[in-house]
N, C-alpha and C positions, 0 to 999 in steps of 0.2 A: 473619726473621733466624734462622741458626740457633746454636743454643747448643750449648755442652760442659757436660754436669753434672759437678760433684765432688763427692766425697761426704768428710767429714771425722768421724773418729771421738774424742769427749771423754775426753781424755786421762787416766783417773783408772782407780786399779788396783779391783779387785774387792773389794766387799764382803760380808759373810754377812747375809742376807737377814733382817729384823727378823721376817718375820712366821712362823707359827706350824710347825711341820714336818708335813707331809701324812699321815695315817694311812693305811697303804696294806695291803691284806686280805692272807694269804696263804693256801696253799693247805692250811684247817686251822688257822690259827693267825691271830693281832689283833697288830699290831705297829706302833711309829713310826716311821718310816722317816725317817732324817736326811737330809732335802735337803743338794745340793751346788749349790742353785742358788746364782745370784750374782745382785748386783744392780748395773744400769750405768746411769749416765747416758746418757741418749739419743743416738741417731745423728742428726748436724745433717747435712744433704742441702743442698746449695746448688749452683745454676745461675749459673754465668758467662758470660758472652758470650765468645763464639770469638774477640772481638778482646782479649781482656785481658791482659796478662803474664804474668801468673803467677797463680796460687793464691795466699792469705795465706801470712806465713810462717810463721804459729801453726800454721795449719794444716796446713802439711808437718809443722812438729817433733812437732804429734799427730799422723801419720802412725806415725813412726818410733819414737816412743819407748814402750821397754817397762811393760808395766801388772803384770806380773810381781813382785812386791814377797820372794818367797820361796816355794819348792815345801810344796805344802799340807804338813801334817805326816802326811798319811794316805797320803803316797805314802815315806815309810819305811820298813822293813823290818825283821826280824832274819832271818837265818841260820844253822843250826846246823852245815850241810852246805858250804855253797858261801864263796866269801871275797867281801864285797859292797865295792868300792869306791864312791871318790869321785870326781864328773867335776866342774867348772866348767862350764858352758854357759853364756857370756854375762854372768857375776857371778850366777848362780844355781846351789846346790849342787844335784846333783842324783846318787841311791844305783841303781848298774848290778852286778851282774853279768858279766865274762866268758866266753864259752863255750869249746869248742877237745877235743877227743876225748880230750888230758888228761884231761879231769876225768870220763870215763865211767866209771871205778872208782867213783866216789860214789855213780853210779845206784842202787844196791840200797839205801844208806842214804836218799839220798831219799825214794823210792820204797817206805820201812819202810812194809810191814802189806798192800800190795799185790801179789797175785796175778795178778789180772789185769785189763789194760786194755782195753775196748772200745773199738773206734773205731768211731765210727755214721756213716756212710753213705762212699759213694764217687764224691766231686765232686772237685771242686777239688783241696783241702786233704786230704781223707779217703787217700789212694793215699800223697802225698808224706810225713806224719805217720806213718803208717801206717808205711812200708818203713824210715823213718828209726827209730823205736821200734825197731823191731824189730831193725834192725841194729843199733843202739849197746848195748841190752840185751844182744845176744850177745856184742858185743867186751867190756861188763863182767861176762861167767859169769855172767848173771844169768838164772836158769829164770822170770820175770814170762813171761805169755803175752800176747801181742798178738794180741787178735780181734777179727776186722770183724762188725759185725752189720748185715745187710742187710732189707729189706722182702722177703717171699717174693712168689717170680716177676720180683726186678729181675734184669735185663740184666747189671748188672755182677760178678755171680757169679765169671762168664769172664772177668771182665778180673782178679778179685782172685786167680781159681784162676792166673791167667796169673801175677802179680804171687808165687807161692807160696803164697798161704793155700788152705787146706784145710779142708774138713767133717771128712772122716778125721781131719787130727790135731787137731781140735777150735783151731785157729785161725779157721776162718768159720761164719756159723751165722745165723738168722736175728734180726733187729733186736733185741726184745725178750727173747729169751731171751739173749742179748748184755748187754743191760743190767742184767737181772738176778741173772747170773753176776759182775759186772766190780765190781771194788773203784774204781777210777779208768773213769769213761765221759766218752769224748770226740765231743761232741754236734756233727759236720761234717756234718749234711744241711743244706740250703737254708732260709734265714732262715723264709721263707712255711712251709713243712714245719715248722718249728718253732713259730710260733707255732699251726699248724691241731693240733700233734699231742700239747703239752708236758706236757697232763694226765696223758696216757697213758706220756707217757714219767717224768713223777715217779713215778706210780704205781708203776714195776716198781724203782725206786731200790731199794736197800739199804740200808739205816740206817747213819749215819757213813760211806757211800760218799763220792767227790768227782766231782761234774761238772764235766768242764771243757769250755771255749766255746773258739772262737777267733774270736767275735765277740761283739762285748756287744749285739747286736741285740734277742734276747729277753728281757733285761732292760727294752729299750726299750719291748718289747710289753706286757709283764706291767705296769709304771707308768704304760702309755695305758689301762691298763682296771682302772686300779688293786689290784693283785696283785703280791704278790713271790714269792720261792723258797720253797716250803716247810722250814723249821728243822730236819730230820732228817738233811741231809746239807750239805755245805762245797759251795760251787761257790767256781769257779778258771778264771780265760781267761790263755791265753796266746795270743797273737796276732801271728804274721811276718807283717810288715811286706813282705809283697810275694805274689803269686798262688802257687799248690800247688804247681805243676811247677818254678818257682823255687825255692823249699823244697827237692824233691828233686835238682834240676840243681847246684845250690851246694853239699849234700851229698856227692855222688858225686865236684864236681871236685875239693872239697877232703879227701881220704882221704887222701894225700899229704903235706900238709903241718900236718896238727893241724888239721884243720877249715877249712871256710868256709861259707858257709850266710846266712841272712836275720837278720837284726836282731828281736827282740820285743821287745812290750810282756807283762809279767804284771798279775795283780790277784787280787786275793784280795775277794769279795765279801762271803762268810762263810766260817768255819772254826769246825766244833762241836767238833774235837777236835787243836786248835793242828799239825796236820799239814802245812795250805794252803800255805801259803810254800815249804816244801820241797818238797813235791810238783810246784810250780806251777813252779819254780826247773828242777828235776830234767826233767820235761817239756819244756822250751825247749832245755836244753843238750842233751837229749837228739837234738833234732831239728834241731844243729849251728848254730843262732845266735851270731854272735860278741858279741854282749852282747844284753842285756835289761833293761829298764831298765821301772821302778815306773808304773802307772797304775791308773784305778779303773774299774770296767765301765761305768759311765754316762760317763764323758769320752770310753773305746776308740769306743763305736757312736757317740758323737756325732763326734768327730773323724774317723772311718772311713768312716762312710755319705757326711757331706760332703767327705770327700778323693776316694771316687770318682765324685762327680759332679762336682769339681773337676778338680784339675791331675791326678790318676792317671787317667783315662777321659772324662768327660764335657766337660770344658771345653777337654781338646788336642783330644779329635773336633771340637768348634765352632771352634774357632780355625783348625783346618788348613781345614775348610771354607770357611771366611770368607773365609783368605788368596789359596787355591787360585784360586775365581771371580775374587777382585781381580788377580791375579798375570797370568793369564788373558785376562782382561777390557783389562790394561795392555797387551797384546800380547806374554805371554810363551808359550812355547808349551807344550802339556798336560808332557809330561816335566821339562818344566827349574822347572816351575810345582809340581809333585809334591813335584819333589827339593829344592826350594826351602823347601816346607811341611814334609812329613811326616818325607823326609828326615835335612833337617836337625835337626829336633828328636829323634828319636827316634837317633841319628848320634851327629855331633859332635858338637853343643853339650849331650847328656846324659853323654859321657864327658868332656867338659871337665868340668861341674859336680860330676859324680861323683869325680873325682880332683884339682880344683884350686878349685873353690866358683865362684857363680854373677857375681862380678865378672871371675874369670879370662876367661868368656865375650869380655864388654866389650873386657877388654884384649888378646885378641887379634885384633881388627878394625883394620884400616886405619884412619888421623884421618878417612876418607868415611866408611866405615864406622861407627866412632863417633857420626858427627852422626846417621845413619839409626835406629841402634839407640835412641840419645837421641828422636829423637822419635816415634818408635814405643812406647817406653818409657812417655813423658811421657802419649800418648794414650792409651793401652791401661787403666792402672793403674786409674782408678775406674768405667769400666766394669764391668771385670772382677769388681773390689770389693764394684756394686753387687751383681752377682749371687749372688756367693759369700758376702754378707753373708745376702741372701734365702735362701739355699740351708740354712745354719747354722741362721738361726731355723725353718726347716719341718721338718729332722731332731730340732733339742731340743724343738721341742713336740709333735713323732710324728706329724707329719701326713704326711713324708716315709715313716716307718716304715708307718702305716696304708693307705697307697698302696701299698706292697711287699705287704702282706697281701694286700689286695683284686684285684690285679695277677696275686696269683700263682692266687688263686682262678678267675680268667677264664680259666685254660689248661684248664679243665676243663668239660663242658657242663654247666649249672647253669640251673634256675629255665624251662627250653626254650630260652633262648639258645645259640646256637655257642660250640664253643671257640674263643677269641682267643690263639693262645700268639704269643710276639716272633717277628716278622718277621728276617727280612737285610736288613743294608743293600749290602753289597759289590758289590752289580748296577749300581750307579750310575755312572757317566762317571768320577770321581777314582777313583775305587775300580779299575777295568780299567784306567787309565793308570797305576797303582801296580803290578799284576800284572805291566803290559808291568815297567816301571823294574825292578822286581825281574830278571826274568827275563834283565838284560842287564848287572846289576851284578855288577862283580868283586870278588870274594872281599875282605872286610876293609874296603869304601869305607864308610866312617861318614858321605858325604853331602857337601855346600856348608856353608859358614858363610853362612847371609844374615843380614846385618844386622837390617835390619828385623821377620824372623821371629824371631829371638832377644831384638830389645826387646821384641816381642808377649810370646812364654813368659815370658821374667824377670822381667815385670810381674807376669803371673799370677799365677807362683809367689812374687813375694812379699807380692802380694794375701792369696794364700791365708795365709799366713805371718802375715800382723799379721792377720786376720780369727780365727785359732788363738789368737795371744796374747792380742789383746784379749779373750778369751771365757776367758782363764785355763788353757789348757793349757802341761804343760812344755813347755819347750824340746830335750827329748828326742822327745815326741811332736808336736810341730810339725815339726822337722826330719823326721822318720821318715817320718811321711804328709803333707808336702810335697816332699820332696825327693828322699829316700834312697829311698823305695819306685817313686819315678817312675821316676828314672836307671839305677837299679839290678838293677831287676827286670821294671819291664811296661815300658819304653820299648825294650830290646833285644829282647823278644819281639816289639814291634809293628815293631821295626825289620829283625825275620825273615820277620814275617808280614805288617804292616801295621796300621794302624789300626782298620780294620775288620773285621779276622780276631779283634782283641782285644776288640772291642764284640759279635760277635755271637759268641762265647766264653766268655767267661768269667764269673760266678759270677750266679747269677740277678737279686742284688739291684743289680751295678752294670751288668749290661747296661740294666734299668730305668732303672736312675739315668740312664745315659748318655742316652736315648732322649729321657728326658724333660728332661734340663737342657745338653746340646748346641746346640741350636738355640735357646736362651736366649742363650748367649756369643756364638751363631753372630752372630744379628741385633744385640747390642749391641755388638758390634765393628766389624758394617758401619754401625748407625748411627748413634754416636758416635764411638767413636775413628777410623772410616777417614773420615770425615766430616770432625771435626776437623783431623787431616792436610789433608786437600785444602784447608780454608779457611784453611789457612796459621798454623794455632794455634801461637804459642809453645810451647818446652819452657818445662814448669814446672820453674823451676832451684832451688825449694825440696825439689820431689818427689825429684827427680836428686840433689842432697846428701844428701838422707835416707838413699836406697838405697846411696850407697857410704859411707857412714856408720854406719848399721844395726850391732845386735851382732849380730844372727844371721850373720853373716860369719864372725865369731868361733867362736861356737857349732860354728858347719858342718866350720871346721878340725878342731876337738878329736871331731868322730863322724867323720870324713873316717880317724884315727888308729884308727880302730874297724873299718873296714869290714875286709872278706875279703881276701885277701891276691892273691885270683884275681879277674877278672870272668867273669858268666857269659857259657857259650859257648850260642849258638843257632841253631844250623843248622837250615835252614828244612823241612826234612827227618827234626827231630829224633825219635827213637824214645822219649822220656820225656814228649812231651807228647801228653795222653789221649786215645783215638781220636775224640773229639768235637772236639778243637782242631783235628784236620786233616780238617774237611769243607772248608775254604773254603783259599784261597792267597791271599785278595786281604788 
């Protein structure tokens, strides 16, 4: 016989961990390092038979209900610079920040005692930071120098002398002598590059300098091998909420009207000389985020590594896969099957949710409609659950992280073995039927609403969404890397490019990520929830009340009130995205 598993999570909020706080080495220095672990009652996992009604109703309402009891108090703030308001998420206060090219006259008071700022490497993130600094320091007369510091002999030299830095005017310059001219170093090379190289890179610090991250990855690194930052300098992550070239896209369109730009999270991890906050503040607006809002470096990587192996990359690739063959397989034909997957989600149903929240979705479907997306809905959800539960626990205990080390190491020949660097995928049959679709879509089509493909995502994302809470993040960073970074910023990219232009693109750590937990969602979609489906499985009507019940609906409004005032435009053709993103079209 076969069964639907559901998995139900114990409804009780987060508590501080009785037992002793870990002593963690630094580099130089013996320190206690105050955990922020949590302690949770266990995950009860239960199998139902495919003939049953429904799930308990206990267990829907643990489903849905918030574990959130109050934002830690370390996620507070003061400012002396910026004006920090107050938002409601959900009946949870929570302390943001507004950004907007107003407030670029403050730059140089932020930014008090700084010189100059390094930006270390030229990926992703590194180009779009980069240009953004640079420009708003100019519109605030501020002489700060923005230099890239590169590894001698890279490639992207030419792309940065393209972008206007110079060796001449001492704006470009090689890595390390970068770092150690730079009052403010902003550490964007590649996670793996970070952890092989971090000794060398504190080494050239400057005393009372501030590193800043815009990923709290090598944090994660230094605590898997018991190590933290060394005490002579403040580190500081600011971290948009969506890929580089977004950063800079959102930037540019919003010159116009007082800003438009990407969403961050800050954090201050240390600060020797009470500068962090301001710095860290000054930074973000700097690089045209319309708010930014409080986090700690260990919550950023943990929620960040598993948003893109989740709903940002990893689990839309699986899910459009999944659909794709079924859609396919039902006798639909490769285009209409396409546009039905990829489409649609990356189309409409991410400008609905981007501009109207993710029940708008629901209520714009047909009463057929409805019923489809309902049970699609109803299947999908603890599947998806189960995974992205699995996924959460392998990033906080760094096993996720230690796989990205060892991963990145394999691109290189080592030990007599070949180099293994990532593959493409785009060669595959979806992938060429995506190229055709593109190639004949007219200007502006955001795709089909299909029912059924939209109760798959919704589920997803609001899998992802209580897997966040439950695990004690805000509801600023739930929303951000569930939602807002999806619709916002990499689902119009893929919906320029395609799916697979964005997997085999962008940033080292979640092309990984995707590769390896893709085909994770892929197969537990086709064999439970499309399974379930076929054997005629009940919607669970206690799941379905949760989800239009939910505060995050709420929550989503009041960041909805936040976003950009533009969306971004991406044409497939576009000249700001980095000549690596335009190998492939598929």
């Amino acid at each position: 016989m076969t069964t639907a598993a559901a998995t139900t999570f114990s409804s009780v909020a987060p508590t501080t961990s009785s037992s002793p706080s870990p002593t963690l080495k630094t580099l130089g220095f013996t320190t206690t390092f105050l955990s922020s672990k949590t302690s949770f009652k266990s995950l009860h996992a239960r199998v139902f038979p495919s003939n049953m009604t429904s799930v308990s109703a206990m267990g829907a309402r643990m489903v849905a209900s918030p574990t959130i009891t109050k934002s830690p108090a370390s996620l507070d703030f003061e400012t002396s610079v910026f004006k920090k308001e107050q938002v409601n998420l959900a009946g949870h206060e929570e302390c943001i920040v507004r950004g907007g090219r107003d407030l670029f006259h403050l730059l140089p008071d932020a930014f008090k005692g700084i010189k100059q700022i390094g930006v270390i490497g030229w990926g992703s993130q590194g180009p779009a930071q980069a240009q953004n600094l640079r420009d708003s320091l100019a519109e605030a007369k501020s002489d700060i120098v923005v230099k890239i510091g590169l590894r001698k002999g890279s490639s992207s030299f030419a792309e940065a002398r393209a972008a206007g830095f110079s060796e001449e005017n001492g704006t470009l310059g090689d890595i390390y002598d970068t770092i150690s001219g730079s009052d403010l170093v902003l550490l964007l090379i590649s996670d793996s590059a970070q952890a092989d190289n971090y000794e060398k890179i504190f080494s050239h610090m400057k005393p009372n300098s501030i590193l800043g991250l815009s990923h709290g990855f090598l944090l994660g690194h230094l605590q898997s091998i018991g190590l933290d930052f060394p005490k002579n300098f403040s580190v500081v992550a600011v971290c948009p909420k969506g890929m580089g070239p977004s950063v800079r896209r959102l930037y540019v369109q919003g010159k116009e009207i007082n800003g438009a730009g990407i969403n961050a999270s800050f954090a201050v991890h240390q600060d020797v000389d009470g500068r962090a906050t301001d710095v860290a503040l000054g930074w973000s607006v700097a690089l045209g985020s319309p708010f930014t809002f409080a986090t700690t470096l260990e919550q950023e990587y943990k929620s960040d590594i598993f948003g893109e192996r989740g709903i940002l990359l990893g689990a839309v690739h699986g899910i459009v896969e999944s659909l794709f063959r079924r859609y396919t397989e039902q006798g639909m034909t490769e285009d209409l099957a396409y546009k039905n997957t990829v489409e649609c989600i990356t189309g409409v149903i991410s400008k609905t949710i981007s501009t109207k929240g993710m029940k708008a979705v629901y209520e714009s479907l047909s009463e057929e409609g409805k019923k489809d997306f309902l049970i699609a809905y109803s299947a999908s959800y603890y599947p998806c659950m189960e995974i992205l539960y699995e996924c959460y626990e392998d990033v906080a205990s760094g096993s996720e992280i230690r796989s990205v080390v060892l991963a990145g190491r394999r691109f290189y020949e080592k030990e007599g073995l070949p180099v293994f660097p990532m593959g493409k995928i785009d060669q595959t049959r979806m992938w060429k039927v995506g190229e055709r679709v593109r190639a004949t879509r007219p200007a502006g089509d955001l795709g089909p609403l299909y029912p059924f493909t939209a109760g798959v995502y919704v589920a997803l994302m609001m899998a992802q969404i209580e897997v966040l809470r439950k695990k004690g993040h805000s509801y600023s960073e739930i929303i951000n890397e569930s939602l807002i970074e999806s619709v916002d910023s990499l689902n119009p990219f893929m919906h320029a490019r395609g799916v697979s232009f964005m997997v085999d693109n962008c940033s080292t750590t979640a092309r990984l990520g995707s590769r390896k937990w893709a085909p994770r969602f892929d197969y537990n979609l086709t064999q439970q929830a499309l399974v379930a489906v076929d054997n005629g499985a009940p919607v669970n009507q206690d799941l379905v009340k949760s989800f239009f019940e939910d505060p995050v609906h709420d929550a989503v409004k009041v960041c909805a009130e936040l976003r950009p005032t533009v969306d971004i435009s991406v044409p497939a053709d576009a000249d700001f995205v980095r000549p690596e993103l335009r190998q492939s079209n598929n």
